[in-house]
N, C-alpha and C positions, 0 to 999 in steps of 0.2 A: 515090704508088704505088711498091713496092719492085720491083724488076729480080729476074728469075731469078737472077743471079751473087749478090745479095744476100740471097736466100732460103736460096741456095744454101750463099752464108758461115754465115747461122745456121745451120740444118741440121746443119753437117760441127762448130759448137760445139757443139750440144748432144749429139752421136754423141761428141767429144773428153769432153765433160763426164763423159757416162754411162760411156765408156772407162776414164777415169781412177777412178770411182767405185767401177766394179766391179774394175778391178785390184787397189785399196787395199781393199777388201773381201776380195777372196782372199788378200790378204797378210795380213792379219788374222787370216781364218780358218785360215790354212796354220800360222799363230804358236801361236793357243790350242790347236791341233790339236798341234802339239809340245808344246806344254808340258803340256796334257792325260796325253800319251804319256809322258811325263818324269814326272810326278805319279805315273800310276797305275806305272811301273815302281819307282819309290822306296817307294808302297804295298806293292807286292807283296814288295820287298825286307824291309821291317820287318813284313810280315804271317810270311814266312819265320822271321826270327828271331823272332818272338814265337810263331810253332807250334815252333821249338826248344825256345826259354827254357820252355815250357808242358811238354816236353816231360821235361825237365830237372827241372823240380818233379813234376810226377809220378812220375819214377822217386825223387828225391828220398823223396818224399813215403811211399810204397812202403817203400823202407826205414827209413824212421820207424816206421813202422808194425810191420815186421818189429821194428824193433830195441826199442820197447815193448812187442812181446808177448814176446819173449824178456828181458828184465828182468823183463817184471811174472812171468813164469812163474817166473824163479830166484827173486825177493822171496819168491813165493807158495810154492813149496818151501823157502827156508830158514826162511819164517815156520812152515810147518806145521811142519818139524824140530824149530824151536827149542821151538812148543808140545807136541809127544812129550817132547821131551827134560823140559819142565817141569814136565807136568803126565799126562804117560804116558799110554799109551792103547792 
């Protein structure tokens, strides 16, 4: 037969065990939780520049565009000039 004081010893081990288990558990979880936080701030960092850089090519883009329709329009009139001039009209 085991003694109270003996019972008593296991008892306060497996409260120590379960103590310890759950501390290194929240130490765990407090970890992924930062880095979690650290992740998603470094995401939203490079989502920023990439809604710039996007933002960047479409103006870009925009004046591509502008600066093709003003070419093809001057092409387009000195083409039709040069056909006046050649073939009268």
């Amino acid at each position: 037969m085991t003694t109270q004081a003996e019972r008593l010893a296991r008892i306060e081990t497996l409260v120590e065990g379960i103590a310890a288990a759950m501390n290194k558990a929240e130490a765990e979880r407090l970890r992924v939780h930062t880095e979690t936080r650290e992740e998603i701030a470094k995401l939203r960092e490079d989502f920023q520049a990439d809604k710039a850089e996007l933002a960047a090519l479409k103006n870009k883009g925009v004046g591509l565009l502008i600066g093709v329709g003003l070419a093809g329009g001057t092409i387009g009139a000195a083409l039709s000039k040069a056909w006046s001039a050649l073939f009268g009209s």
